[in-house]
N, CA and C atoms as an extended XYZ file, in Angstrom:
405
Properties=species:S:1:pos:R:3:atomname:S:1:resname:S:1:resid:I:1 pbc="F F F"
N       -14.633        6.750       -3.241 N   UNK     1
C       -14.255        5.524       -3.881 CA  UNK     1
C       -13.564        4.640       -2.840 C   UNK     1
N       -13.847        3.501       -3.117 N   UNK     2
C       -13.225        2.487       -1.796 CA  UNK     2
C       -12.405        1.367       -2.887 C   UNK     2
N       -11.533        0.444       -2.459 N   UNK     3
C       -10.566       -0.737       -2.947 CA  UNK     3
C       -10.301       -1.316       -1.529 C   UNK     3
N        -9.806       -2.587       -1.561 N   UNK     4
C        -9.548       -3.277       -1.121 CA  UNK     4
C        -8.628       -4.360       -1.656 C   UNK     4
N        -7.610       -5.091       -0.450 N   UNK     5
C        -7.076       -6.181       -1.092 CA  UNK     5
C        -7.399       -7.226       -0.108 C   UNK     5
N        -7.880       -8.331       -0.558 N   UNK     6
C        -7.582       -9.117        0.315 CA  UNK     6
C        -6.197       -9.627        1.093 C   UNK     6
N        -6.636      -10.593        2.279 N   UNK     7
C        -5.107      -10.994        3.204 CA  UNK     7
C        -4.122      -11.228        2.334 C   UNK     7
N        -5.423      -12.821        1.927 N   UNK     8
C        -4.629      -13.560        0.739 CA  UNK     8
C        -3.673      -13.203       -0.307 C   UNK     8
N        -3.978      -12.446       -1.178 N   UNK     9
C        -3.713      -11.265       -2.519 CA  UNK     9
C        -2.711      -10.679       -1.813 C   UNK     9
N        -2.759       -9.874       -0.580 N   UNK    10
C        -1.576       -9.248        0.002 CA  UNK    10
C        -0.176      -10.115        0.246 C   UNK    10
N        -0.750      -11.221        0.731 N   UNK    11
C         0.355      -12.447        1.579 CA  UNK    11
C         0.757      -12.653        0.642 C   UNK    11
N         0.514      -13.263       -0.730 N   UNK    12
C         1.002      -13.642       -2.114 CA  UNK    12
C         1.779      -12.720       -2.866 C   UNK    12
N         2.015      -11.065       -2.398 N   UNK    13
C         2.717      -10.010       -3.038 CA  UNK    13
C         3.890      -10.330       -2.227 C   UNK    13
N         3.559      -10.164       -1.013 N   UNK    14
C         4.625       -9.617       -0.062 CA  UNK    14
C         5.639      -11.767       -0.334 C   UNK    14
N         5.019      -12.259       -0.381 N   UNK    15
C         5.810      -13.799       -0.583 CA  UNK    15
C         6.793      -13.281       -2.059 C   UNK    15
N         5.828      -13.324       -2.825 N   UNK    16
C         6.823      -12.837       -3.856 CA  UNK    16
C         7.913      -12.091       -4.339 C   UNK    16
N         8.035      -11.065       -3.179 N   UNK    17
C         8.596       -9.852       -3.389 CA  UNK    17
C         9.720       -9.958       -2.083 C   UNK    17
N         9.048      -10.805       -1.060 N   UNK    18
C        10.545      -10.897        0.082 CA  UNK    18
C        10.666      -12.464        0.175 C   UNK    18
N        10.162      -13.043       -0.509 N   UNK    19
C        10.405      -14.637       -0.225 CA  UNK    19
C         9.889      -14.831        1.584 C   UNK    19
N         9.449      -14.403        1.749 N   UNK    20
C         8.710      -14.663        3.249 CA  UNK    20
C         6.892      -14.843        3.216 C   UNK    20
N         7.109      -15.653        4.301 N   UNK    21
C         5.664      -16.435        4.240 CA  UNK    21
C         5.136      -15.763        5.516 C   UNK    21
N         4.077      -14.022        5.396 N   UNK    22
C         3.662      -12.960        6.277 CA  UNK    22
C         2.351      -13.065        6.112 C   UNK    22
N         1.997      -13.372        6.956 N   UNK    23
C         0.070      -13.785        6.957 CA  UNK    23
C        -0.491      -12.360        8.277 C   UNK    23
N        -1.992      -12.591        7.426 N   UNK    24
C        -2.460      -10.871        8.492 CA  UNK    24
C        -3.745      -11.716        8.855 C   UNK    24
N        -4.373      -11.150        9.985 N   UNK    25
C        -5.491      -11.282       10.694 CA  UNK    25
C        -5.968       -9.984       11.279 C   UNK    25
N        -7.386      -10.017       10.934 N   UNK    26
C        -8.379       -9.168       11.603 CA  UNK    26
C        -7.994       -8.927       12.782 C   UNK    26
N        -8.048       -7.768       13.537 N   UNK    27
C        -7.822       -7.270       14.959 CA  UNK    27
C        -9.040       -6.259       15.464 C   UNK    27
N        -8.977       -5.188       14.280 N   UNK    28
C       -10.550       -3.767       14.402 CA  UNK    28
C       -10.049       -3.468       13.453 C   UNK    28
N       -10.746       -2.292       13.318 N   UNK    29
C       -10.864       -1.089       12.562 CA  UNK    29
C        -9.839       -0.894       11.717 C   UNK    29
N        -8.872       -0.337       12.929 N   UNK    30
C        -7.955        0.190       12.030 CA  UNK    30
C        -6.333       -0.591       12.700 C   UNK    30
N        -6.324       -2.113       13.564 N   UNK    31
C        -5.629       -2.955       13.489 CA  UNK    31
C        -5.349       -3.923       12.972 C   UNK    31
N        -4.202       -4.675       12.950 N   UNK    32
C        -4.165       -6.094       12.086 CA  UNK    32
C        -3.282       -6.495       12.620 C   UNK    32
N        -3.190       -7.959       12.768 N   UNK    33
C        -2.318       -8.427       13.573 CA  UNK    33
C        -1.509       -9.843       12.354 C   UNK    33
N        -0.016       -9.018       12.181 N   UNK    34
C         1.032       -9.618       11.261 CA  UNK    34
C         1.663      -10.624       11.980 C   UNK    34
N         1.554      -11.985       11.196 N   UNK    35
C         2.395      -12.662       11.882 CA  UNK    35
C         3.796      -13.408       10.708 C   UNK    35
N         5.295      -13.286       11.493 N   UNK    36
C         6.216      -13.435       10.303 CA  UNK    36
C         6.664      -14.444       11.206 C   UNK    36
N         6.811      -15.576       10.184 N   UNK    37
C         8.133      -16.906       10.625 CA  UNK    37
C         9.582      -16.421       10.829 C   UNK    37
N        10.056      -16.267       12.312 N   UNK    38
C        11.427      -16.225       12.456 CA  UNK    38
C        12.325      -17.460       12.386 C   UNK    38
N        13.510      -17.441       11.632 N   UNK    39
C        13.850      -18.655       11.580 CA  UNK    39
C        15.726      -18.010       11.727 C   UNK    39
N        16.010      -17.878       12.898 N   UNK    40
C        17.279      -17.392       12.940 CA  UNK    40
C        18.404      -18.849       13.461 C   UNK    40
N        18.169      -19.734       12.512 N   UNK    41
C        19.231      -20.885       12.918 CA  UNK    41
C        18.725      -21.873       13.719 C   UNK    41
N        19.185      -21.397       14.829 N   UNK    42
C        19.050      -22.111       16.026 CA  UNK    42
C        17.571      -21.836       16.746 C   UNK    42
N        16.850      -20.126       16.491 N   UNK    43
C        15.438      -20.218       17.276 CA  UNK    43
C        14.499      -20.503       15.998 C   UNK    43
N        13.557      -21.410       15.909 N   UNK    44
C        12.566      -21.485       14.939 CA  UNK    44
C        11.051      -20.663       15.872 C   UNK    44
N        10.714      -19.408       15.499 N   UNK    45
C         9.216      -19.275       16.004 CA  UNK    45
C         9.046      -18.184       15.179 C   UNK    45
N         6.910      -18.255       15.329 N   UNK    46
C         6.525      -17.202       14.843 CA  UNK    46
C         6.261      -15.675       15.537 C   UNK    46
N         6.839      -14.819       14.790 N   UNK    47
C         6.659      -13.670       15.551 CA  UNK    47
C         5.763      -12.950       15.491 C   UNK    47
N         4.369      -12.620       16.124 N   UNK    48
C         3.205      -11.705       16.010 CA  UNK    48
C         3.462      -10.574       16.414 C   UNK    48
N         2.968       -9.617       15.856 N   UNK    49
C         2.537       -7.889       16.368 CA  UNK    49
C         1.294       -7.454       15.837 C   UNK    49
N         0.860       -6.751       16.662 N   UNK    50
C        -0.351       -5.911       16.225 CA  UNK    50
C         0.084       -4.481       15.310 C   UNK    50
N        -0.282       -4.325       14.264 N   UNK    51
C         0.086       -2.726       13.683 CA  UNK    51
C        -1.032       -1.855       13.813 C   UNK    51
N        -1.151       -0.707       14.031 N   UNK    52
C        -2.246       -0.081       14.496 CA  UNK    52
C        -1.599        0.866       13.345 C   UNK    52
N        -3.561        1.251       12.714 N   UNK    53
C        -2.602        2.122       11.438 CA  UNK    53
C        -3.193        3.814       12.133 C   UNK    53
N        -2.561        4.678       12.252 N   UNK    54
C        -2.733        6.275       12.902 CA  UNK    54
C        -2.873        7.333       12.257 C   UNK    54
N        -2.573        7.139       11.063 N   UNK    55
C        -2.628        8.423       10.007 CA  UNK    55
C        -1.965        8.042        8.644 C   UNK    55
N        -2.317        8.684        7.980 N   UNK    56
C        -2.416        8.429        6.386 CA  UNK    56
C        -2.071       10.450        6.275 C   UNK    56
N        -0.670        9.900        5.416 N   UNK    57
C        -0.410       11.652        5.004 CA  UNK    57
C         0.059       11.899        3.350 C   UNK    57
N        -0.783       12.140        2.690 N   UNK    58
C        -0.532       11.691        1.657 CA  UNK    58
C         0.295       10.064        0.992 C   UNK    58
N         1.547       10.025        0.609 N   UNK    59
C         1.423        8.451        0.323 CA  UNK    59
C         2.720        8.176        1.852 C   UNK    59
N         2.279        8.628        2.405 N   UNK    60
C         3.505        8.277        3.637 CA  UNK    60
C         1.821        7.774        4.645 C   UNK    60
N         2.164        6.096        5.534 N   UNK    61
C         1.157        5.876        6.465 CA  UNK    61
C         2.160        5.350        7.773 C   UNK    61
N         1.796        6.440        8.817 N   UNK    62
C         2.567        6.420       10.146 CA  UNK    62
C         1.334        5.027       10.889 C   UNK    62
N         2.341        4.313       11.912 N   UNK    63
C         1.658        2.923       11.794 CA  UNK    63
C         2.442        2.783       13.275 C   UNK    63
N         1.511        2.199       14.152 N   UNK    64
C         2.218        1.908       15.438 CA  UNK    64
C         2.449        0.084       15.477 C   UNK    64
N         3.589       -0.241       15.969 N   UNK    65
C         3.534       -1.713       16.460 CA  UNK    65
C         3.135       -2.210       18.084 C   UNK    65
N         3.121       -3.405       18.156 N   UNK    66
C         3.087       -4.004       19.376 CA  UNK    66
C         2.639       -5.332       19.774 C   UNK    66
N         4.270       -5.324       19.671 N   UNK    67
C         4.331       -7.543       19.720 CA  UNK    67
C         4.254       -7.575       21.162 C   UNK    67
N         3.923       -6.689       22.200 N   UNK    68
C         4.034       -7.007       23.613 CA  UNK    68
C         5.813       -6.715       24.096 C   UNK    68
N         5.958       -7.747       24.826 N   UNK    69
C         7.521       -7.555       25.588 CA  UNK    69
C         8.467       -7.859       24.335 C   UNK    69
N         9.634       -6.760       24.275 N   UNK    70
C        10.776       -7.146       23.188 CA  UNK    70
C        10.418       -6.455       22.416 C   UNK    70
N         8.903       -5.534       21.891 N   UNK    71
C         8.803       -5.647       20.883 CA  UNK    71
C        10.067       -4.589       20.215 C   UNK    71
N        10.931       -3.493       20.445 N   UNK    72
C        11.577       -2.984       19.870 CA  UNK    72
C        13.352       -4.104       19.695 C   UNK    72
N        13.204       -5.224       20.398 N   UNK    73
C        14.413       -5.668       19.800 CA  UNK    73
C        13.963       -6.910       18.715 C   UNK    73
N        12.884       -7.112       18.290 N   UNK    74
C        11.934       -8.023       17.825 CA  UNK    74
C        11.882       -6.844       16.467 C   UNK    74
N        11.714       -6.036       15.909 N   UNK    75
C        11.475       -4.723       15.659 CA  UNK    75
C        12.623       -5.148       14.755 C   UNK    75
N        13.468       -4.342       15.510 N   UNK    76
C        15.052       -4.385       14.819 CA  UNK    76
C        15.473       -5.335       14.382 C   UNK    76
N        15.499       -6.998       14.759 N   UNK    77
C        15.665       -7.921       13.801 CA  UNK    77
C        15.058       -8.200       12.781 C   UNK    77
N        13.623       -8.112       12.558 N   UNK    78
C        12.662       -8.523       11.650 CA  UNK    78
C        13.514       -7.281       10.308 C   UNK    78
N        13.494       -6.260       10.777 N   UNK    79
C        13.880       -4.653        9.379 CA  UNK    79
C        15.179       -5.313        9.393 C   UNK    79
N        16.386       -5.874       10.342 N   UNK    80
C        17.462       -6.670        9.776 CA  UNK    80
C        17.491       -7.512        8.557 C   UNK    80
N        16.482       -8.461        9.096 N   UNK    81
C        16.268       -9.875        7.808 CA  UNK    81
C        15.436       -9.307        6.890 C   UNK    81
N        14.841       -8.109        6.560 N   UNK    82
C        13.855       -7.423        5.522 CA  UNK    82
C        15.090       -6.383        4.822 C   UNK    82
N        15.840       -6.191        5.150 N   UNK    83
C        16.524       -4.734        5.088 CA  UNK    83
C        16.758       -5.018        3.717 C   UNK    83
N        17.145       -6.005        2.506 N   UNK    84
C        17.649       -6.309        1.568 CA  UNK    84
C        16.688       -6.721        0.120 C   UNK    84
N        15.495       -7.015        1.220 N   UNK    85
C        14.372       -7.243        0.520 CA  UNK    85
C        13.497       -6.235        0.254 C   UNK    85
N        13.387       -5.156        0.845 N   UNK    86
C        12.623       -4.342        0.647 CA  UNK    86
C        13.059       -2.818        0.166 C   UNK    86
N        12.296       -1.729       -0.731 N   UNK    87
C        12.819       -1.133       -1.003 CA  UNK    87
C        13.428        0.402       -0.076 C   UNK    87
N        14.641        0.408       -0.560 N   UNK    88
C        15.495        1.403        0.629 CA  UNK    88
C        14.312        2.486        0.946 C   UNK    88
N        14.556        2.639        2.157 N   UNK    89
C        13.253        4.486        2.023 CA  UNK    89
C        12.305        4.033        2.438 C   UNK    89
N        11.441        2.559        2.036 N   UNK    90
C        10.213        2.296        2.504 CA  UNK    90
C        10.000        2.141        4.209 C   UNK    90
N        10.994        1.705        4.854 N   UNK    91
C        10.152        1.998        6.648 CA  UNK    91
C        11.096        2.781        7.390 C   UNK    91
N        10.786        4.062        7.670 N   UNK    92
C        10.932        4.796        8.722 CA  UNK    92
C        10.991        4.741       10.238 C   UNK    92
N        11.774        3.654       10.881 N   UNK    93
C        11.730        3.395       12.510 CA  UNK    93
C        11.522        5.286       13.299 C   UNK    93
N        10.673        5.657       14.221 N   UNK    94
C        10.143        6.353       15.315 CA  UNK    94
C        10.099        6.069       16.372 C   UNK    94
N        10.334        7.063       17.016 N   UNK    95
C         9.950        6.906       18.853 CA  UNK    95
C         8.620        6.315       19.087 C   UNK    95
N         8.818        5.064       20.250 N   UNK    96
C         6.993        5.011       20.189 CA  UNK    96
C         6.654        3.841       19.755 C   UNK    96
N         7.470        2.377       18.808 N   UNK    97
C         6.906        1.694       18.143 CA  UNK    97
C         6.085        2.081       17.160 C   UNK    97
N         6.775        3.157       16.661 N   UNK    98
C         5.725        3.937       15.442 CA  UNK    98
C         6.745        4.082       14.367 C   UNK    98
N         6.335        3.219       12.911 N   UNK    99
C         6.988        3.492       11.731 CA  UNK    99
C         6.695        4.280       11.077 C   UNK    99
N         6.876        5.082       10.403 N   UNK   100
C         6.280        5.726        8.698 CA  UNK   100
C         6.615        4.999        7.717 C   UNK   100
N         5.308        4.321        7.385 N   UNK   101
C         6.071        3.682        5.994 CA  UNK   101
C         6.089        4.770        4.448 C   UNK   101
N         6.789        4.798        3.718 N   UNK   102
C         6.693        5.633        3.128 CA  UNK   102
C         6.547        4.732        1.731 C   UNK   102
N         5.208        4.824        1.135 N   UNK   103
C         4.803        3.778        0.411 CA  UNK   103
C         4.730        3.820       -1.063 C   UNK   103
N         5.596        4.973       -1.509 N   UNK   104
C         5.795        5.765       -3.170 CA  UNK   104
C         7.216        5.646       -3.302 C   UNK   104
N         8.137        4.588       -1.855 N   UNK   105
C         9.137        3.940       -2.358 CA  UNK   105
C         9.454        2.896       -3.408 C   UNK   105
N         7.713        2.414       -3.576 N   UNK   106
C         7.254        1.387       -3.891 CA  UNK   106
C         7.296        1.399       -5.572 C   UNK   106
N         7.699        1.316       -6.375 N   UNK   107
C         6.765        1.792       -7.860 CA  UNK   107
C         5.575        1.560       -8.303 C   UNK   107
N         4.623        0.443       -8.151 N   UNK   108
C         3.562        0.793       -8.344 CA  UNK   108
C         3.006        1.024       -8.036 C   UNK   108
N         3.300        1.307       -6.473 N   UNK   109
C         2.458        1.918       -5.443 CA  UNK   109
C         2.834        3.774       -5.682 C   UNK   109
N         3.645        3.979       -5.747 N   UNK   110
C         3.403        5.271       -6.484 CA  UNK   110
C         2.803        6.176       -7.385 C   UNK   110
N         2.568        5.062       -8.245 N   UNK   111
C         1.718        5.338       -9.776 CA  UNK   111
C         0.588        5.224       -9.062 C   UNK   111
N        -0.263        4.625       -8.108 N   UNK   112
C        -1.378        4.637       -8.198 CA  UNK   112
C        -1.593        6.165       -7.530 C   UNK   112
N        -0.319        6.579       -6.063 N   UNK   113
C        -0.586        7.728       -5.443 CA  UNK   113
C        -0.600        8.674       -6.667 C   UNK   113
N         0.061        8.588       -7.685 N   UNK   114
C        -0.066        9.733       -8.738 CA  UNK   114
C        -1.543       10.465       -8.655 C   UNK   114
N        -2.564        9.166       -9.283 N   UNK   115
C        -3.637        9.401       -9.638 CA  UNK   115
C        -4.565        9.669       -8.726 C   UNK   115
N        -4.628        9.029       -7.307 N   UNK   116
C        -5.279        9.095       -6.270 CA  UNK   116
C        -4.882        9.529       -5.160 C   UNK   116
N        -5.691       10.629       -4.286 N   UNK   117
C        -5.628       11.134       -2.758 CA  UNK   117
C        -6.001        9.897       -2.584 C   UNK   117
N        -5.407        9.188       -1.512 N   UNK   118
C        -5.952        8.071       -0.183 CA  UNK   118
C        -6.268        9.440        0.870 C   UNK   118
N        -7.269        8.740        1.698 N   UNK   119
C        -7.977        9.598        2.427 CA  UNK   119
C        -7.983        8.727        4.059 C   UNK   119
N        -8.146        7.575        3.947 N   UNK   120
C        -8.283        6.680        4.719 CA  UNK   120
C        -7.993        5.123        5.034 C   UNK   120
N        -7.691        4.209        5.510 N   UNK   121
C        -7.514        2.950        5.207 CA  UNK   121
C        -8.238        1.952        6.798 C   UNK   121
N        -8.634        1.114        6.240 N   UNK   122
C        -9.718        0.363        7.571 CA  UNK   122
C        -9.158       -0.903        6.766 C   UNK   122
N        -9.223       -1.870        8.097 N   UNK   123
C        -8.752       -3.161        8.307 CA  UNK   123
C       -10.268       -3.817        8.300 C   UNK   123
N       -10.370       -4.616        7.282 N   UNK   124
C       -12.218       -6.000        6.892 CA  UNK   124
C       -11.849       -6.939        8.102 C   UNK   124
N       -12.581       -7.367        7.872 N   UNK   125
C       -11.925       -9.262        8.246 CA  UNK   125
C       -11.003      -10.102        7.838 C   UNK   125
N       -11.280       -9.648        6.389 N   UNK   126
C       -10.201      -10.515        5.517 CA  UNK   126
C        -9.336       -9.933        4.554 C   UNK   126
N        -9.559       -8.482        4.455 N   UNK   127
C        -9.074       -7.694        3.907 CA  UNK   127
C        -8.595       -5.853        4.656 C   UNK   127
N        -8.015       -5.204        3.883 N   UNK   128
C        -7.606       -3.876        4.083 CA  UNK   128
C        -8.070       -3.394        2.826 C   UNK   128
N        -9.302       -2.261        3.312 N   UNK   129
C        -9.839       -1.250        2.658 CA  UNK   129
C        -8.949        0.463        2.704 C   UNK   129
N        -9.194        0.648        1.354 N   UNK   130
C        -9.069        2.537        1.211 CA  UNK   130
C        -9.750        3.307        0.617 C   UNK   130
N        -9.678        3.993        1.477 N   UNK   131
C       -10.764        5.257        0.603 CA  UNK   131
C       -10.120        6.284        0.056 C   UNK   131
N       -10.579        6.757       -0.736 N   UNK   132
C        -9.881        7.904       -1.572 CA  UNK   132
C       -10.394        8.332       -2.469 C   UNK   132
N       -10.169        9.330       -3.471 N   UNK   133
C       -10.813        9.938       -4.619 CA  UNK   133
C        -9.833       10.196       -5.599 C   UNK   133
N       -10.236       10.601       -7.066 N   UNK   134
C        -9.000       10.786       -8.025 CA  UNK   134
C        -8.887       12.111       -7.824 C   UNK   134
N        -7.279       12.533       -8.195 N   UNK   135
C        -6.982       13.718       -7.901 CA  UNK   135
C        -7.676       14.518       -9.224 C   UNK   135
């Protein structure tokens, strides 16, 4: 079984849910490249990274970054200005530029892991696909 969400559909959750305006673009397979408006006062810019997704372990998905130079103090501010918005438990900082997000922090993202093994997840063009089956 496969699902998908589109960018769009995604960008419109994540707006809703952190009041931030986080847009995704195609990169491959299994990259995407996030870009978030920093707006710390005095610096106005947008901050890009590539997330490279590495494994899927049940509802936990270990995920590498890489905004280039900075990216771990770039890293640490962005989970600063998110830290309040998002739910406690959901990102796991790692050695490596590698998070675990742990995604059954989520509630309805839990309910769906109830029912479904995810098996896999691939980055469209315009969307992020998963594969999986019902348990």
């Amino acid at each position: 079984m496969k699902a998908s969400i589109s960018f769009p559909e995604l960008q419109s959750i994540l707006h809703e849910k952190t009041e931030q305006d986080i847009s995704f673009s195609f990169v491959g397979d299994k990259t995407v490249k996030v870009t978030y408006p920093l707006n710390l006062g005095f610096i106005k810019k947008d901050f890009s990274a590539d997330i490279t997704i590495l494994k899927m372990a049940g509802s936990d998905l270990l995920v590498r970054l890489d905004a280039g130079f900075g990216t771990d103090t770039a890293l640490n501010t962005i989970l600063g200005l998110l830290k309040n918005k998002i739910p406690e438990g959901l990102i796991e900082k790692r050695p490596d530029r590698q998070l675990m997000l742990h995604l059954d922090t989520i509630e309805q993202v839990k309910t769906v892991f109830e029912a479904i093994q995810v098996n896999d997840i691939h980055v469209l063009a315009d969307a992020l696909e998963v594969e999986g089956g019902l348990k």
